[in-house]
N, C-alpha and C positions, 0 to 999 in steps of 0.2 A: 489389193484391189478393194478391200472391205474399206481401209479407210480414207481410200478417194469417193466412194458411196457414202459414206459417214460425213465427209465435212460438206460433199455436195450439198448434201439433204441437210446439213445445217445451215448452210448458206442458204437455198432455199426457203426456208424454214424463216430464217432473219428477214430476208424479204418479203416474204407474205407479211410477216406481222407489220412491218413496216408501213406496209403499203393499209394495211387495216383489213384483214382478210374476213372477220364480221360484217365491216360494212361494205366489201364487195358483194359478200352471199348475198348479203340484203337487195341490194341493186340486183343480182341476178334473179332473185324470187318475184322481185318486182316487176321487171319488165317480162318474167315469163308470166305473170299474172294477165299483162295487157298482152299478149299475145294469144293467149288462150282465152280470152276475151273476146279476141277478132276473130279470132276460128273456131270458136264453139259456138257463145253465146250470140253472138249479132247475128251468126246463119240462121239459129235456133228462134230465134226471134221473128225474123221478118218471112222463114220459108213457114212455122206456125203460126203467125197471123195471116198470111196469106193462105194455110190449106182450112185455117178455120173460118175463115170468110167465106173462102169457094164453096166450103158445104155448105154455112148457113146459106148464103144467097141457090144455090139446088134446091133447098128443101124449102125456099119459098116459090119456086116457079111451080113445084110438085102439087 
């Protein structure tokens, strides 16, 4: 059994590099960049400009 896991994993192993398994990572760090971009930062952006308005404009009606 060892060495049908052995050549699997070599085979494997061939294809990744093949396929360029650096510049997959890269593509996948990327677009997790632009996702987490969409879901951190743009919420974090427009829900604290908008509570920072709402207060300033309260503390000029005050």
């Amino acid at each position: 059994m060892r060495p049908v896991t052995a050549v699997i994993l070599l085979l494997a192993s061939y294809l990744l590099s093949r396929v360029g398994l650096v510049d997959l990572i890269g593509k996948g760090y990327n677009a997790m960049s632009y996702v987490f971009t969409a879901i951190v930062v743009f919420p974090l952006l427009t829900v604290g400009v908008y509570r920072l308005r709402g207060h300033a404009m309260a503390g000029r009606d005050a």
